[in-house]
KEVEX-326010 format. One record per residue (C-alpha): residue number from 1; x, y, z; chain; residue in three letters. Coordinates in Angstrom, 3 decimals, always signed. Each point is the difference from the previous one (the first is absolute). Last residue first. Example, Ala and Ser with C-alpha at 12.3 -4.5 7.8 and 13.67 -1.06 7.14 Angstrom:
! residues 2
seq; c1; c2; c3; mol; type
2; +13.670; -1.060; +7.140; A; Ser
1; -1.370; -3.440; +0.660; A; Ala
//
This chain:
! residues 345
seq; c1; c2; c3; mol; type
345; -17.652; +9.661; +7.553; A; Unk
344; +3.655; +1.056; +1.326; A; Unk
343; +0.397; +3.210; +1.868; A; Unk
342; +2.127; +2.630; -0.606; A; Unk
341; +0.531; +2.761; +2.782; A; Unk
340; +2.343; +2.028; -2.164; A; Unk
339; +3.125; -0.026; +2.859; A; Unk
338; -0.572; -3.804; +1.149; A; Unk
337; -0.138; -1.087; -3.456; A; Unk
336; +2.908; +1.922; -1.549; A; Unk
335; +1.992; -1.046; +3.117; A; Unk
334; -0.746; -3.366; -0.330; A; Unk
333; +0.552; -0.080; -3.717; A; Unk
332; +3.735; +1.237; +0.253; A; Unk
331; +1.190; -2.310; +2.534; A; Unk
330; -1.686; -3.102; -1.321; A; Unk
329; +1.007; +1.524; -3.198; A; Unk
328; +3.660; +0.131; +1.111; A; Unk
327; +0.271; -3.117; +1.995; A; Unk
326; -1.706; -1.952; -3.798; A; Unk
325; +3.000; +1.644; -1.777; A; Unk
324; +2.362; -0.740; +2.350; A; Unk
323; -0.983; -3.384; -0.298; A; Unk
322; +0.214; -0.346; -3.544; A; Unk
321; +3.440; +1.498; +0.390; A; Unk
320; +0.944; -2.929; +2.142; A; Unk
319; -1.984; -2.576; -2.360; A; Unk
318; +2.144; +0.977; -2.738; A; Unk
317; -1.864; +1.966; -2.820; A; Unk
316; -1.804; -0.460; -3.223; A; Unk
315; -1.195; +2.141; -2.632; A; Unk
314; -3.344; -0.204; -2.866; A; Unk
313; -2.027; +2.930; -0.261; A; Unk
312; -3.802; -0.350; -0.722; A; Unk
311; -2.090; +1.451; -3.052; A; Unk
310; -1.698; -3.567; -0.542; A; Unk
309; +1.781; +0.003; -3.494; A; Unk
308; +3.202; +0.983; +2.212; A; Unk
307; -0.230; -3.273; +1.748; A; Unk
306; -0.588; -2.096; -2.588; A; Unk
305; +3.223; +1.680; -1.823; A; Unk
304; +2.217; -0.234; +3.664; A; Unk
303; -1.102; -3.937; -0.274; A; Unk
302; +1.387; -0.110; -3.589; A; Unk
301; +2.860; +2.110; +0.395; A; Unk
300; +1.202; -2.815; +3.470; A; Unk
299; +1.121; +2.358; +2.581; A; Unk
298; -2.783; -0.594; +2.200; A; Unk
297; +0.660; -3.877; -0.720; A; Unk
296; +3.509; +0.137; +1.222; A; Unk
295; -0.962; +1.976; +3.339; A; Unk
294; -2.712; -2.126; +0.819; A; Unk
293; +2.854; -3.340; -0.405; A; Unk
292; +2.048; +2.143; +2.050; A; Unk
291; -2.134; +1.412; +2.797; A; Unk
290; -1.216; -3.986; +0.174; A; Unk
289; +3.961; -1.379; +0.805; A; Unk
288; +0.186; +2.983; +2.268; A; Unk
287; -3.333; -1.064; +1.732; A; Unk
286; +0.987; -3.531; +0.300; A; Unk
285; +3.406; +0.656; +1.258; A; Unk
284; -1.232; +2.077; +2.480; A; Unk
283; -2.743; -2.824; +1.246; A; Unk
282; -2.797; +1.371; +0.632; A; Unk
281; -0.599; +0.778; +3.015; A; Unk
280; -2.861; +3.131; -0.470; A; Unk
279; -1.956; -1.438; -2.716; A; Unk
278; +0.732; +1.060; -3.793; A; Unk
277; -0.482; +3.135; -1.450; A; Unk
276; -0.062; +1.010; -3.430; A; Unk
275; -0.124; +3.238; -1.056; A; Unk
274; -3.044; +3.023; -2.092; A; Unk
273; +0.417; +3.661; +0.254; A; Unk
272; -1.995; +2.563; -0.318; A; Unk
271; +0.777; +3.192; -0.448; A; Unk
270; +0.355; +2.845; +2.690; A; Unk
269; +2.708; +1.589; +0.076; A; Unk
268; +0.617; +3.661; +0.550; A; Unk
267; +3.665; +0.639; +0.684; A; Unk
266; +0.598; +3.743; -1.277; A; Unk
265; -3.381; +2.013; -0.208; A; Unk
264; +0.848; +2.675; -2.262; A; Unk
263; -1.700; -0.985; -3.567; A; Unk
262; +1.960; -2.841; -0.348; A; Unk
261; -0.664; -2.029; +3.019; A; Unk
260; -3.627; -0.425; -1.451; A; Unk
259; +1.355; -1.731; -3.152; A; Unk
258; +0.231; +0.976; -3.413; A; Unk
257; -1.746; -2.215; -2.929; A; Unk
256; +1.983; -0.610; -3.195; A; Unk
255; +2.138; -2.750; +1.709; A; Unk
254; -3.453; -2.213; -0.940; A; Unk
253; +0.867; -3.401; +0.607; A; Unk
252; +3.299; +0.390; +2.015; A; Unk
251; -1.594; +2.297; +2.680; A; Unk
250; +1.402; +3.557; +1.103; A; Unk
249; +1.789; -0.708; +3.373; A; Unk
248; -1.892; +0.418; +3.117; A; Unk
247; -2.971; -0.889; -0.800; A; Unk
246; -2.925; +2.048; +0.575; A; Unk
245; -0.843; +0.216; -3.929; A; Unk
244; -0.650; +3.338; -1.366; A; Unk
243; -2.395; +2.437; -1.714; A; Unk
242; -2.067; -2.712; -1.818; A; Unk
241; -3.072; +1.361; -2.128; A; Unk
240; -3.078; -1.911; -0.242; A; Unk
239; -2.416; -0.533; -2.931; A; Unk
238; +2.768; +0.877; -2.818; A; Unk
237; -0.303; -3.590; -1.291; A; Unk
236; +3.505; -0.623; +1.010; A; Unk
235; -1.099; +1.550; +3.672; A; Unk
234; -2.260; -2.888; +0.290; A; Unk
233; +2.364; -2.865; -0.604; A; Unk
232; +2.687; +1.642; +1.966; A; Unk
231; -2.591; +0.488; +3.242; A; Unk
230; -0.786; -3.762; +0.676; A; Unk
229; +3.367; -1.488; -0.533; A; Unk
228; +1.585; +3.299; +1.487; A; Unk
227; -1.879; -1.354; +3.472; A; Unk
226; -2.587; +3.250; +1.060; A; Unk
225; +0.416; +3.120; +1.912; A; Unk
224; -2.523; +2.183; -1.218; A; Unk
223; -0.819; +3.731; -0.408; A; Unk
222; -2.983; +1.555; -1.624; A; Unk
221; -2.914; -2.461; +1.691; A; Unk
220; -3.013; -0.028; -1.253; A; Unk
219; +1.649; +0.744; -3.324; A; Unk
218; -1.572; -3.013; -2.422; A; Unk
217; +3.618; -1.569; -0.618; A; Unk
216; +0.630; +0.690; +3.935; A; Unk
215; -3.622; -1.979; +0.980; A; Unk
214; +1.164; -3.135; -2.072; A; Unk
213; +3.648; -0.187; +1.766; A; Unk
212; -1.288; +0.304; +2.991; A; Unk
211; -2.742; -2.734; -0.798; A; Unk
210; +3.217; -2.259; -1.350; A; Unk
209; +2.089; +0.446; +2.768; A; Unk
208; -2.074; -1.902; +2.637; A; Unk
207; -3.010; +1.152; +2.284; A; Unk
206; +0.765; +3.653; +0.090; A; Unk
205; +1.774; +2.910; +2.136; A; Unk
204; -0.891; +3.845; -0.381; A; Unk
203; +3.042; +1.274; +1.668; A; Unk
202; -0.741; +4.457; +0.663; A; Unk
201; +2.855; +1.950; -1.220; A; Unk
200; +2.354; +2.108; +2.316; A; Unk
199; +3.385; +0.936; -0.925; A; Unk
198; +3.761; -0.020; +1.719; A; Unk
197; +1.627; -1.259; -3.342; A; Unk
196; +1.177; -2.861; +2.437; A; Unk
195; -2.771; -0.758; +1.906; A; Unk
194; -2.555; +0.066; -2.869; A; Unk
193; +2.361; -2.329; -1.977; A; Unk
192; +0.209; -2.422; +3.131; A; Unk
191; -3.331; -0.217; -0.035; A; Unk
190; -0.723; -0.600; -3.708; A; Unk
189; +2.501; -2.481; +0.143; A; Unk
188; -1.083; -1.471; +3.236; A; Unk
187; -3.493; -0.193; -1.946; A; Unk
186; +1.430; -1.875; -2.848; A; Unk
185; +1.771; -2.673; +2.154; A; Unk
184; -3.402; -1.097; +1.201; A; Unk
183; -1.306; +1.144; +3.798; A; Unk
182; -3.317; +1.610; -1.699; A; Unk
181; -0.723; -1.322; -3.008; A; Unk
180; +1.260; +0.072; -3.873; A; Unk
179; +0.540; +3.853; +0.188; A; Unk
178; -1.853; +3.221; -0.963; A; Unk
177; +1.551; +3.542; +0.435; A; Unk
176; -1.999; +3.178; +0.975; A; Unk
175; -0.111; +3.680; -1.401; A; Unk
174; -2.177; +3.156; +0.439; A; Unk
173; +0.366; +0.410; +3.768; A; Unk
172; +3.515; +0.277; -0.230; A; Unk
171; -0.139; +3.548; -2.449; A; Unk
170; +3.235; +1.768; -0.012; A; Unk
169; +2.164; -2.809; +1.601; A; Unk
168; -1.253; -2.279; -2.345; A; Unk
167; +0.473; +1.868; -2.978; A; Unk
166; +3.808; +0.563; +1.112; A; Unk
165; +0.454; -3.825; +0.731; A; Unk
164; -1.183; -1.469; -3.663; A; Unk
163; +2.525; +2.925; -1.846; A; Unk
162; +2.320; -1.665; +1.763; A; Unk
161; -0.494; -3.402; -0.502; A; Unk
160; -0.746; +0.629; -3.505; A; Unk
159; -2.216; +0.782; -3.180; A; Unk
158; -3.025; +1.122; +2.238; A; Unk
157; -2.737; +1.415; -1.596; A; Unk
156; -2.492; -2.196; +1.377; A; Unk
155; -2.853; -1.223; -2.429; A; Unk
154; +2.274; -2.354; -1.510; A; Unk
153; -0.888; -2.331; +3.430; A; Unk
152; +3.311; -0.488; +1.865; A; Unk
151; +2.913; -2.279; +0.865; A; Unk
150; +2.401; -0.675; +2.466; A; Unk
149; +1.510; -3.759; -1.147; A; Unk
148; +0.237; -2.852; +2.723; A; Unk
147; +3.447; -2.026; -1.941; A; Unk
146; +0.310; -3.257; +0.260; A; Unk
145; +2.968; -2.568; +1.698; A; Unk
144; +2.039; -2.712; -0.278; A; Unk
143; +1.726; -3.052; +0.857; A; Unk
142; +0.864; +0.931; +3.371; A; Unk
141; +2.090; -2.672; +1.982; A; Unk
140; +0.026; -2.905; +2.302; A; Unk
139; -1.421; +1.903; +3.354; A; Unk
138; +0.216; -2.657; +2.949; A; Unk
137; -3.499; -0.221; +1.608; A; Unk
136; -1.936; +0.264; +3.427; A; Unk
135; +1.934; +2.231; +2.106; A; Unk
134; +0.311; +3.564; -2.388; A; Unk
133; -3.403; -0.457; -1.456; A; Unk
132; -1.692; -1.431; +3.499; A; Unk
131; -2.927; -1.956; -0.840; A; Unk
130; -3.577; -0.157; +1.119; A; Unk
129; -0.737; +3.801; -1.279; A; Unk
128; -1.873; +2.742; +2.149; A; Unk
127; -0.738; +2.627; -2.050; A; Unk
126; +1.324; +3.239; -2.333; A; Unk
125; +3.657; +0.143; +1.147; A; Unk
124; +0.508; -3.350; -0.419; A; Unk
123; -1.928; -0.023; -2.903; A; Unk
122; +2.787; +2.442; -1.922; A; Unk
121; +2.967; -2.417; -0.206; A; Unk
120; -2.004; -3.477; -1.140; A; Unk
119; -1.895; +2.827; -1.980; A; Unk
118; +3.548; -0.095; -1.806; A; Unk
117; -0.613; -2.788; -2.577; A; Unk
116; +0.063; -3.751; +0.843; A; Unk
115; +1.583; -3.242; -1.704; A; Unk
114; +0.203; -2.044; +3.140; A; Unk
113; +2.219; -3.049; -0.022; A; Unk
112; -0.886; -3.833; +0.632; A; Unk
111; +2.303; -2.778; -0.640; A; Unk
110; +2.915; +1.913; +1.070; A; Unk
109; +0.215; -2.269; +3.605; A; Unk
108; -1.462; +2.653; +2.637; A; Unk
107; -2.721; -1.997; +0.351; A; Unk
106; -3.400; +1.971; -0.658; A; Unk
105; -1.189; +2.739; +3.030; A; Unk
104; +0.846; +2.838; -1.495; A; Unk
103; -0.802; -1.088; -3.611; A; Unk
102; -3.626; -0.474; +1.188; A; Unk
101; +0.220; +3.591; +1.888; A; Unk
100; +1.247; +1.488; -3.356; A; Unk
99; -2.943; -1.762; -1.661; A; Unk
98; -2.950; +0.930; +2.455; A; Unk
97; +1.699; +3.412; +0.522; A; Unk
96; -0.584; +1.513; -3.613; A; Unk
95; -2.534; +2.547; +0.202; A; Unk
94; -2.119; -2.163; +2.319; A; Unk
93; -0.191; -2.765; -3.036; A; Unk
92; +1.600; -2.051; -1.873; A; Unk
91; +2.150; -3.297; -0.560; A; Unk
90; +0.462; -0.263; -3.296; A; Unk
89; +2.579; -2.746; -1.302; A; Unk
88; +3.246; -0.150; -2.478; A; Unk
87; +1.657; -3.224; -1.074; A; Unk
86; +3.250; -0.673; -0.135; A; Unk
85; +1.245; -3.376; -0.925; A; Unk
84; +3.769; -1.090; +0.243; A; Unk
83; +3.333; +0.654; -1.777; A; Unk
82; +0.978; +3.220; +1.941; A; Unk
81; +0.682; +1.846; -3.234; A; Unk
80; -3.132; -1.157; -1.969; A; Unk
79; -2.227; +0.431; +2.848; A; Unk
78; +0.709; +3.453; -0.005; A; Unk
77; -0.437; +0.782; -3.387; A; Unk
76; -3.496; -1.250; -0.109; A; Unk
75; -0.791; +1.631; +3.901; A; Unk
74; +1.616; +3.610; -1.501; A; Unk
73; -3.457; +0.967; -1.693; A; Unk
72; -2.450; -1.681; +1.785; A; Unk
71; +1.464; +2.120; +3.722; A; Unk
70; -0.248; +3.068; -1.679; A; Unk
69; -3.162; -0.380; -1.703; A; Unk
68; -1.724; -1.453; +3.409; A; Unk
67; +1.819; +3.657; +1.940; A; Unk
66; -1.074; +1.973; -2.449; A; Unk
65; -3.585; -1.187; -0.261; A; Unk
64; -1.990; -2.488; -2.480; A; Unk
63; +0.287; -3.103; +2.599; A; Unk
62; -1.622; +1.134; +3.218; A; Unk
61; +2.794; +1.481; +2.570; A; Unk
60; +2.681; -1.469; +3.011; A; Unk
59; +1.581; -1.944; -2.675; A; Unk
58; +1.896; -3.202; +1.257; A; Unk
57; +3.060; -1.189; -2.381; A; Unk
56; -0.223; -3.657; +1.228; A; Unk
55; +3.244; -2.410; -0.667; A; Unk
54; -0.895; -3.464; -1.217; A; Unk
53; +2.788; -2.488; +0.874; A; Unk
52; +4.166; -0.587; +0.768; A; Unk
51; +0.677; +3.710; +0.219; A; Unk
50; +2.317; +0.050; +1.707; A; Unk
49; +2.823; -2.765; -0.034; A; Unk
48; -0.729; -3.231; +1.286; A; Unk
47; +1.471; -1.150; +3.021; A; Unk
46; -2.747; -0.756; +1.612; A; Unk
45; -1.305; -1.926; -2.463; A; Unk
44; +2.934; -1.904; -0.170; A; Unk
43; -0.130; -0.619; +3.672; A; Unk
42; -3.684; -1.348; -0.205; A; Unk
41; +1.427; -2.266; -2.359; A; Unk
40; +2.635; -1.280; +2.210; A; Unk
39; -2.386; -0.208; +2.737; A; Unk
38; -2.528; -2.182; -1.715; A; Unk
37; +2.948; -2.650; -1.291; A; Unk
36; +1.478; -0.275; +3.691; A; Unk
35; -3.468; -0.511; +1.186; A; Unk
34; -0.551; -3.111; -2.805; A; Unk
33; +3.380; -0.904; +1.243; A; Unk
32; -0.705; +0.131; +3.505; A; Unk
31; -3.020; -2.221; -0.829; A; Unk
30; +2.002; -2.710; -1.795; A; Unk
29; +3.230; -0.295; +2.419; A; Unk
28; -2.645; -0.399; +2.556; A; Unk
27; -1.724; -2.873; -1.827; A; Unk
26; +3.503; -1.309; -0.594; A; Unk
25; +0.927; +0.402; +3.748; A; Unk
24; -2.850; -1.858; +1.186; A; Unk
23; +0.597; -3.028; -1.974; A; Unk
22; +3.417; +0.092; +1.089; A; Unk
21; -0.301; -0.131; +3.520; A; Unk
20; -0.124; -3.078; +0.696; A; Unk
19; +4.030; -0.031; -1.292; A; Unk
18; +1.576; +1.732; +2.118; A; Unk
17; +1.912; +2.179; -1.329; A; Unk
16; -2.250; +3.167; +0.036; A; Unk
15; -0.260; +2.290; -3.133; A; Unk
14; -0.557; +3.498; -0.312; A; Unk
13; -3.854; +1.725; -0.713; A; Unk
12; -1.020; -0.293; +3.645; A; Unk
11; +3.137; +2.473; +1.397; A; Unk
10; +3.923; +0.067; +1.157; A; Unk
9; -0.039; -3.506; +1.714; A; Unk
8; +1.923; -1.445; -2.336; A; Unk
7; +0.729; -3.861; +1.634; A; Unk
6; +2.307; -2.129; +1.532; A; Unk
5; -1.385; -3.105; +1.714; A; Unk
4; -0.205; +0.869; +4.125; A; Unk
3; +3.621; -1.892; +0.906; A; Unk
2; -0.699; -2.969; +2.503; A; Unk
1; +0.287; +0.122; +3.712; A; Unk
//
């Protein structure tokens, strides 16, 4: 018997040796290499450092509001340190769920991150919502937050906390506090306040902030919890008069205005704060590389000066403390919310 010709046998795309073969091989040797060519490139991409394209800051409110202003104001800056387009879109509606659920459900790549505000803590608590805040999304970092100022009419005599509480307690039926709807941030403030201070006042909620806002400058309503962008304005022009601010620390934009916590009632919090979440799987790397691009820009004096002008606070955090945060007001809210028999509109 004869010797079979020698030959690579490893695969189409290598040669044979014998020779009737050869036209074969070299329109082999061409497709594999047009493949070979494909794959490489597709490896490159691969192995592209993040962020290679457009990343999507995704604003669960209509442009105009806190959250839209937040999110417009560090997207320029942003882009600039990551080296690739960011662009900001509204997705609204159902008090914020349609856009946290879209972000919930996006790849969890860091093209698409949530810039939200703490309803995304309190609607749980309120309704049925198609994500799960501590499941669906990897917390990036805060960027911010505003102050929800306790004000009232002129009218009331009232020159502090204190002095708010003691005519309350001597004549409940006489007093009532607006807010910006039931189930809003303002209302939990004005709930938790009544809690605290162990008072009674009857909520008188409305359609938005701006009607409560309108009814407190005319004294329908003597006592108001209202955003500090709404309430500073008016109580500059002597219309309103703020008592305190709910934060928990006195605010950076006005550090003449007391807090809650200060007349007695150690711990009250309730601002609002704004983050940036991405989805749940994200890539830990991803989100720390994001937390510190955010965290650069927050610092930035002329992003903290267009957020002051809008009467917000600018900080950051790591994504564990951001967590904690959002585990605490879950906690916190739930409570509140279960205990006041708050319903959402």
């Amino acid at each position: 018997m004869g010797q079979r010709p020698l030959g690579l046998r490893l695969g189409a795309c290598q040669p044979r040796s014998n020779v009737k073969h050869f036209e074969n091989f070299a329109r082999n040797l061409t497709r594999c290499g047009s493949v070979a060519v494909l794959l490489a490139a597709a490896g490159a991409a691969f192995a592209q450092p993040y962020p290679n394209r457009v990343v999507k800051l995704v604003s669960q409110f209509p442009p105009g509001g806190g959250t839209d202003l937040v999110a417009r104001i560090v997207a320029p800056e942003l882009e600039k340190l990551l080296g690739q387009s960011v662009i900001v879109e509204n997705k609204v509606g159902a008090a914020g769920n349609i856009g946290a659920e879209f972000v919930a459900k996006s790849a969890p790549d860091g093209y698409t991150i949530l810039v939200a505000n703490n309803t995304i803590v309190t609607n749980p608590s309120l309704q049925k919502t198609p994500f799960d805040v501590t499941k669906d999304f990897a917390p990036i970092t805060v960027v911010g937050a505003t102050a929800i100022a306790l004000a009232v009419h002129p009218s009331v005599p009232a020159k502090s906390v204190k002095e708010l509480i003691e005519m309350v307690k001597k004549d409940p039926a006489k007093f009532s506090y607006s807010s910006c709807g039931n189930g809003t941030a303002m209302h939990l403030a004005g709930e938790l306040f009544k809690q605290v201070a162990g008072i009674s006042m009857v909520h008188i909620p409305y359609k938005g902030c701006g009607p409560a806002i309108i009814d407190g400058i005319s004294g329908q309503v003597p006592i108001l919890f209202n955003t500090i962008t709404n309430t500073s304005p008016q109580a500059k022009g002597g219309k309103l008069r703020i008592l305190a601010i709910a934060s928990a620390t006195r605010s950076p934009v006005d550090e003449q205005i007391p807090t809650i916590a200060e007349a007695g009632f150690a711990g009250f919090d309730a601002d609002i704060w704004f983050g940036f979440l991405a989805p749940a799987n994200t890539p830990r790397d991803i989100v720390i590389k994001l937390n510190d691009a955010v965290s650069k820009v927050v610092a930035m004096p002329e992003v903290q000066a267009k957020m002051k002008a809008q009467l917000f606070s600018s900080r950051a955090s790591t994504p564990d403390d951001f967590a904690k945060v959002i585990q605490s007001d879950l906690s916190k809210w739930s409570k509140l919310v279960k205990e006041a028999k708050i319903q959402a509109e």
